[in-house]
C-alpha positions as CSV (number, residue, x, y, z in Angstrom):
1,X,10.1,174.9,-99.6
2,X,9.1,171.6,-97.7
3,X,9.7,169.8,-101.3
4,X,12.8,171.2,-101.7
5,X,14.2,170.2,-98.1
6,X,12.8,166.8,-99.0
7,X,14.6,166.7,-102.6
8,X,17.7,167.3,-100.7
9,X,17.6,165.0,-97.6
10,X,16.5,162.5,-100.6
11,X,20.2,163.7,-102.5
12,X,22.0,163.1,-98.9
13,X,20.6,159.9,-98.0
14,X,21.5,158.3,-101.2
15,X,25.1,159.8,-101.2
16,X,25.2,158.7,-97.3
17,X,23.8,154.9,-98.5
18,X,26.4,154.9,-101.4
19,X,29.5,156.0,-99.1
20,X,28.4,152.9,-96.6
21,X,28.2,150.4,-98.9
22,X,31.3,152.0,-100.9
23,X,33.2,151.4,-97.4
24,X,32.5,147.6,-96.7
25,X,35.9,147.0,-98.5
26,X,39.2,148.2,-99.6
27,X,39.3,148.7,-103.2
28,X,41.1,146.4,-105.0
29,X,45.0,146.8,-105.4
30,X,44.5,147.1,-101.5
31,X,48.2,148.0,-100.9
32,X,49.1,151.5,-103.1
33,X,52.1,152.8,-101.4
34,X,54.7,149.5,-102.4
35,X,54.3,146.7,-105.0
36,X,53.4,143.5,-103.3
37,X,52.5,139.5,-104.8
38,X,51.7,135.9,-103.6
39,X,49.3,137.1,-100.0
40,X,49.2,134.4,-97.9
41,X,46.3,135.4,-95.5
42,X,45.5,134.0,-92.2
43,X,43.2,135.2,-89.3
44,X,45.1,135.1,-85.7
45,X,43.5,134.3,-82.0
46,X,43.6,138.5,-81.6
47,X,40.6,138.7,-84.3
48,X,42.6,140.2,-87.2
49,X,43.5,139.4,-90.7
50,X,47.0,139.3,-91.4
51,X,48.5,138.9,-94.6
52,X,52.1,138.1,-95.6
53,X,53.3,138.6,-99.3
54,X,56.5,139.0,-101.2
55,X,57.6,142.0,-102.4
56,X,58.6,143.6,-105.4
57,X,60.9,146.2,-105.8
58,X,60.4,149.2,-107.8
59,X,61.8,150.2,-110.5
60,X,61.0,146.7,-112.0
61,X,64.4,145.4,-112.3
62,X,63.6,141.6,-112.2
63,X,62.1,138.7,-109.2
64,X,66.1,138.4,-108.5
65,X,66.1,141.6,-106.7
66,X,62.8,140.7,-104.1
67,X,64.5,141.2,-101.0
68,X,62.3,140.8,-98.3
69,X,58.7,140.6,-96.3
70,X,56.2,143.5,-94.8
71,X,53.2,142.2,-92.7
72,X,50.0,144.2,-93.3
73,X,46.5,143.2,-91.3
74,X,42.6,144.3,-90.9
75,X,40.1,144.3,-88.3
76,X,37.3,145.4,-90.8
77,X,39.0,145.1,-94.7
78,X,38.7,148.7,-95.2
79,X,41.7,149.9,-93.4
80,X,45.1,148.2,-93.4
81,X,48.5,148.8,-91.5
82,X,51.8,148.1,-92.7
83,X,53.7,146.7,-89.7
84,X,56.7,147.0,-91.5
85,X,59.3,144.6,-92.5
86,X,59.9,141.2,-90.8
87,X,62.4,139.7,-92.3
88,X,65.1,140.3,-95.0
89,X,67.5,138.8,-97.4
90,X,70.3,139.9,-94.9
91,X,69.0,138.4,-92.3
92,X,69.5,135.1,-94.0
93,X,73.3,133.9,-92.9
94,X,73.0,130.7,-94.5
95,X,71.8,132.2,-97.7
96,X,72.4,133.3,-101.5
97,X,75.5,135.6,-101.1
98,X,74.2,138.0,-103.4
99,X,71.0,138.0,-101.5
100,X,67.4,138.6,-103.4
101,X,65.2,136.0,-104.4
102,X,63.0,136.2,-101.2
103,X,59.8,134.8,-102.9
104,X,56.2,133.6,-102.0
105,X,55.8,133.1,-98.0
106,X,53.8,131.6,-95.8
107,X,52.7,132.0,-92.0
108,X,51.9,129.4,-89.0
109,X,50.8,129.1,-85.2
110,X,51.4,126.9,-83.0
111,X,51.8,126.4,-79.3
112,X,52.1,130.1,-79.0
113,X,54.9,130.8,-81.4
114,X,54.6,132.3,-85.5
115,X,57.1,130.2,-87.7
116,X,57.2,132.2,-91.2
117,X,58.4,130.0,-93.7
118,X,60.2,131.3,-97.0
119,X,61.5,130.5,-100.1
120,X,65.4,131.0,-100.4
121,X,68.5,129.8,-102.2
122,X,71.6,128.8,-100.4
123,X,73.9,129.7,-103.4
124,X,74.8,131.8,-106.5
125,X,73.0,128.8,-108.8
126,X,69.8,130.2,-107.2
127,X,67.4,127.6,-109.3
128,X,69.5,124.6,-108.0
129,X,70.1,125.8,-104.4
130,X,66.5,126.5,-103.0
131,X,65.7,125.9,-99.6
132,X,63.0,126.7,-97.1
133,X,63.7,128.9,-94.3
134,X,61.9,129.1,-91.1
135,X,61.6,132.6,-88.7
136,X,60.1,132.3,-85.6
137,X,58.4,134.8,-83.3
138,X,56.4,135.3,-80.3
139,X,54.0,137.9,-82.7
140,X,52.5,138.0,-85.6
141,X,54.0,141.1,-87.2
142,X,57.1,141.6,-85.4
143,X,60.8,139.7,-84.0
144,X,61.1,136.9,-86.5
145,X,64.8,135.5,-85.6
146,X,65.6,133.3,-88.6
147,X,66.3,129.3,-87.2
148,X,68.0,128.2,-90.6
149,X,66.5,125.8,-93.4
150,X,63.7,122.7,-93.0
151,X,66.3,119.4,-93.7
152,X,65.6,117.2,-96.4
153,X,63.4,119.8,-98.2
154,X,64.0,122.0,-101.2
155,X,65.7,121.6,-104.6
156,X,65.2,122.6,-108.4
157,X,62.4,124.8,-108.8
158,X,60.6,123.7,-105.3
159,X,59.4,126.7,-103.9
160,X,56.0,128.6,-102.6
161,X,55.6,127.0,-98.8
162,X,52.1,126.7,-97.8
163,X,51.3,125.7,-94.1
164,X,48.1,123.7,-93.2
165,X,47.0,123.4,-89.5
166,X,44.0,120.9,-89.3
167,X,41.5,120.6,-86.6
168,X,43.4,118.0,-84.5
169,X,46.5,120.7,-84.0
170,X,48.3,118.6,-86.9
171,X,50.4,120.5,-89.5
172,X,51.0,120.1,-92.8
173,X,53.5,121.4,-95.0
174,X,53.1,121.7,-98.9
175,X,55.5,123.7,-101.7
176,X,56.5,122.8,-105.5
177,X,57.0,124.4,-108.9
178,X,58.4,123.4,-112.6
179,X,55.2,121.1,-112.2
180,X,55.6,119.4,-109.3
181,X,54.0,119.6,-105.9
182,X,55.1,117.5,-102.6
183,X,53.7,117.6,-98.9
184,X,54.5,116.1,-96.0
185,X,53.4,116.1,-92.0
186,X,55.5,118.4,-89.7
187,X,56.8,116.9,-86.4
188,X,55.7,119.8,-83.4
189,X,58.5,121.5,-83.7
190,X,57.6,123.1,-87.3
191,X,60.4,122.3,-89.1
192,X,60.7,118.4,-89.4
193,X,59.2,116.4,-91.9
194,X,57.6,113.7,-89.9
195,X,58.5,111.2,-92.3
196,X,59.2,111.6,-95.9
197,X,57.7,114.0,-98.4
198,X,55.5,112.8,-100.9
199,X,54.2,113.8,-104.6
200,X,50.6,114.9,-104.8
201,X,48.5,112.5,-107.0
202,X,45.6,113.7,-109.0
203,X,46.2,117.5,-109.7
204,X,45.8,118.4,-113.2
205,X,48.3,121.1,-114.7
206,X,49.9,121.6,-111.6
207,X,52.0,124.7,-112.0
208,X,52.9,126.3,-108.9
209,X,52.1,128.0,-105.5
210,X,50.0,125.6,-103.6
211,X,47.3,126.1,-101.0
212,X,45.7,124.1,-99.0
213,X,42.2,125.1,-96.7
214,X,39.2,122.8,-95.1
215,X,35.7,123.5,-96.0
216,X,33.2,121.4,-94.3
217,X,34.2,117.8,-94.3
218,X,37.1,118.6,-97.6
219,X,40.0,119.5,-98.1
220,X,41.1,122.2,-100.9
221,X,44.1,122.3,-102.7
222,X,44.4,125.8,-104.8
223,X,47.3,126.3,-107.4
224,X,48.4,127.8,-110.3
225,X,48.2,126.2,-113.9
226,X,50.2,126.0,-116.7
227,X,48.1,128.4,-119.6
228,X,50.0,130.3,-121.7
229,X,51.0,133.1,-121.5
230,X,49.3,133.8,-118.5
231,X,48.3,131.2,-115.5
232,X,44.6,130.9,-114.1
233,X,44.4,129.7,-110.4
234,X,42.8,126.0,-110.5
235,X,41.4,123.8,-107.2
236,X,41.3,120.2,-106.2
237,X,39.8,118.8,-103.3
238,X,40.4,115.4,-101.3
239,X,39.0,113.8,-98.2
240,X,42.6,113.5,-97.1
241,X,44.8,116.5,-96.5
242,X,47.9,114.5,-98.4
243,X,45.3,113.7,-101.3
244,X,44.5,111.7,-103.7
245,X,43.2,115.2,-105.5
246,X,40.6,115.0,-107.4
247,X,40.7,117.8,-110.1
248,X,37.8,121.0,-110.0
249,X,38.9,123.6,-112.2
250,X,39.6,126.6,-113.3
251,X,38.0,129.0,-110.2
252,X,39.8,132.2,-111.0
253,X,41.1,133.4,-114.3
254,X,44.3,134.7,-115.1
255,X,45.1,138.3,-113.1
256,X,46.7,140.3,-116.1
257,X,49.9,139.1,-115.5
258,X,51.6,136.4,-116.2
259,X,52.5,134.5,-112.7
260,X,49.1,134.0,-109.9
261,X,49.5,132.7,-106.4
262,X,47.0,133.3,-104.3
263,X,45.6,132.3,-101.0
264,X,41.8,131.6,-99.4
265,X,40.8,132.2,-95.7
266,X,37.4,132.9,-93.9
267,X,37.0,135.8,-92.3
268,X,33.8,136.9,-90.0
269,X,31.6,134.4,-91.8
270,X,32.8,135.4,-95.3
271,X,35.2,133.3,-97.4
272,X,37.8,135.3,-99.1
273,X,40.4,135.1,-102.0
274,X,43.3,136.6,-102.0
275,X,45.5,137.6,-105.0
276,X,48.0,139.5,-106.9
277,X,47.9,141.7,-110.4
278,X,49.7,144.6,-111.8
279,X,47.4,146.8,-111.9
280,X,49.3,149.6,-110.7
281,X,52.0,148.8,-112.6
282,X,51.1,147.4,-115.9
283,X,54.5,145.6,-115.4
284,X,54.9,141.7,-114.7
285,X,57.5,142.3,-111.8
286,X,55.2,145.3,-109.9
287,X,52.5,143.4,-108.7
288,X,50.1,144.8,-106.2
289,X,47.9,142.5,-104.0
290,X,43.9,142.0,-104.1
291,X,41.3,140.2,-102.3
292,X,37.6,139.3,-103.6
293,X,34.8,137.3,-102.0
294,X,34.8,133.6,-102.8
295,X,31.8,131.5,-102.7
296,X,31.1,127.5,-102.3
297,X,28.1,125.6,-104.0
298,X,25.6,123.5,-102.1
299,X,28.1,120.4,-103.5
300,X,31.3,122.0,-102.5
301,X,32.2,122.8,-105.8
302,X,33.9,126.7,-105.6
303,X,31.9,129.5,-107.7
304,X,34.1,131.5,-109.9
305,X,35.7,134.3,-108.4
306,X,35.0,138.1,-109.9
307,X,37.7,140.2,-109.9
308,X,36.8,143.9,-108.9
309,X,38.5,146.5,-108.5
């Protein structure tokens, strides 16, 4: 009898050991109930992880039709909440009259405000019309008022904003696509270009969706490359956040799909990537987002990422 009782609180430990280290993460697509792509993630003064993708609408009728942005954050990446949307396509007065087209994001602090910056064309020529718009709020996941377009910024193909806020308090501001990439310093009030815009040197097979962290004493560039038929995300790394880059590699391979855009952020002492696939889907235009751990060797170099799900 006392063999059998041991047999079984053997059986229960192992099932209880399995369920704890079976809950240390989401499972990868972390978002079920909609189709999301291109997470920017960023961890806030209140000790969460908030992420802020596009999102695509189901049934996959085409990217045209991405009309707007849902905030979702963690405190432990098991469980996430969906604050809902933030902003959308008719929000945007100064925008594409047929609205859509709301594409990668990106998120900021500074000096106690959020500034979301997004991706958006200002006529029915979408390609040729693209600007950068800029929604402020006094929270992270809630009351973005749209301020209008960053001046001097935007263009054929220039898209995916990515915000960089070194250690000094200094931001940055980075987007591109069709090959190129530019960046430029932001004045304090978020949406200035202090100075002009200038092309990034040293980036091999730059495709799209650039972004930019600090590890140590470098700066990362990630982005997407130009393999056919599907893209694999690629880094570069500089000791100046406006480069020269100087090219690493391939650190990720392609998600299943054809576009990746991804972001990287530490959380609680553990470096994180984040990405999209389709998963779900098995369509190109319903893409659901993912996260995996990322890891650094002793030179800096980034390991490749594994892909779970």
């Amino acid at each position: 009898m006392q063999s059998k009782k041991s047999y079984l609180s053997a059986i229960l430990f192992t099932l209880i050991t399995i369920s704890c280290f079976a809950q240390q993460r989401a499972e990868n697509p972390f978002i079920k109930h909609m189709y999301t792509a291109d997470p920017s993630a960023h961890v806030w003064d209140d000790g969460r992880l908030y992420v802020y993708p596009s999102h695509d609408v189901a049934p996959a009728r085409g990217c045209d039709l991405m009309d707007g942005y849902h905030v979702f954050s963690t405190d432990d990446m098991i469980t996430w909440k969906d604050h809902g949307e933030i902003l959308h396509s008719r929000d945007v007065k100064w925008g594409r009259p047929e609205g859509g087209f709301m594409w990668a994001p990106d998120c900021a602090y500074k000096g106690g405000k959020y500034y979301f910056y997004y991706p958006h064309p200002s006529g029915s020529e979408w390609n040729k019309t693209w600007k950068i718009g800029v929604a402020v709020s006094d929270y992270p996941d809630k009351g973005f008022k749209d301020k209008g377009y960053m001046k001097g910024v935007g263009g054929f193909a220039m898209i995916d904003p990515s915000i960089f806020i070194d250690d000094d308090g200094v931001g940055y501001f980075y987007y591109g696509g069709g090959g190129k990439c530019a960046a430029g310093k932001l004045k304090e009030n978020m949406m200035d270009i202090d100075g002009v815009l200038k092309l990034q040197e040293g980036l091999a097979d730059f495709h799209e969706a650039p972004w930019v962290f600090k590890y140590k004493d470098l700066y990362y560039l990630i982005h997407s490359d130009n393999a056919s038929p599907l893209n694999n995300m690629v880094y570069a790394t500089s000791k100046n956040p406006l480069g020269s880059w100087k090219n690493g590699g391939v650190f990720m391979n392609e998600v299943g799909c054809e576009t990746t855009h991804g972001s990287v952020v530490k959380y609680k002492d553990q470096w994180y990537m984040f990405y999209h696939n389709q998963a779900l889907s098995n369509e190109g235009n319903l893409r659901s987002i993912c996260f995996d751990k990322l890891f650094f060797n002793e030179d800096g170099t980034i390991q490749k990422v594994i892909q779970t799900k």
